[in-house]
N, C-alpha and C positions, 0 to 999 in steps of 0.2 A: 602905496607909494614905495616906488624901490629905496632902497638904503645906498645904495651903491651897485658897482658893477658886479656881477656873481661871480666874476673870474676870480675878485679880491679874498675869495676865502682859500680859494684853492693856491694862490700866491703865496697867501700867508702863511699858509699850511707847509709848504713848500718851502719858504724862508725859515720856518722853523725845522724843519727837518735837518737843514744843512746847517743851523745852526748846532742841533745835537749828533750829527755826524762830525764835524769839525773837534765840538765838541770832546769826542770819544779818540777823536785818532792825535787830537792834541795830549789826551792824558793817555796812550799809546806811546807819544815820543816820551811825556817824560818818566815813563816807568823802562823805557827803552837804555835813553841817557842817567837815571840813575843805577841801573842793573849794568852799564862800562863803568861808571866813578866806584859803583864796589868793588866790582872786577879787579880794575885799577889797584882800589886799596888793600885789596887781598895779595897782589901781585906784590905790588910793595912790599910790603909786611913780611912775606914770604921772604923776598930778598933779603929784608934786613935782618930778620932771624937767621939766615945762613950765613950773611956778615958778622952777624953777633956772635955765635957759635965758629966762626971759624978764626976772630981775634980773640976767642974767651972772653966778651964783654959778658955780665952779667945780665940777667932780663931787668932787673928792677934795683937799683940801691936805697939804701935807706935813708930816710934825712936825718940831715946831724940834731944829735939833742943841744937843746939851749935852754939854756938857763935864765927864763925870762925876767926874774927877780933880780937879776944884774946888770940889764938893762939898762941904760942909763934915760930912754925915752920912755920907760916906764915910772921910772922916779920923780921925772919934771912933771908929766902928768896927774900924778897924786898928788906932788906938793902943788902943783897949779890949783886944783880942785878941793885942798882942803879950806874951812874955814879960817881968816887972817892968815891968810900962806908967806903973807907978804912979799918978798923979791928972791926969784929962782940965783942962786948962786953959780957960777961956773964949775965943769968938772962933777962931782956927783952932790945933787942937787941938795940945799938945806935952803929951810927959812931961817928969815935976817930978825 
């Protein structure tokens, strides 16, 4: 007894195919369109290194040191946390 029509394997075959062509020329575009957005960002980059170099901006500065032990949201935080802390006071924080 037939299963179906004989054309169906060759169809299928056929839908698949275009499936994995599609497929390949799909990840073609996007290896296409990320190879301009690096482009892009090389471009950029470049510019702005010659802006940078040509105001004397620096490449990189450094962050400022802090002194986190002076903090004053590190203070409430302890005394929040200690046991019997009791009520955080205004200004730099003490238990009551």
């Amino acid at each position: 007894m037939q299963q179906g029509h004989p054309r169906h394997k060759q169809l299928n075959r056929a839908r698949h195919e275009m499936y994995l062509h599609n497929r390949h020329k799909a990840e073609g575009v996007w290896t296409a369109i990320k190879n301009v957005m690096t482009g892009i960002n090389n471009a950029i980059t470049a510019v702005g290194q010659r802006i940078g170099s040509a105001l004397g901006i620096n490449k990189q500065m450094s962050a400022p040191s802090v002194d986190y032990d002076d903090l004053e949201i590190k203070d409430v935080a302890t005394n929040m946390f200690r046991k019997n802390a009791g009520i955080v006071g205004y200004g730099k924080s003490q238990t009551l």
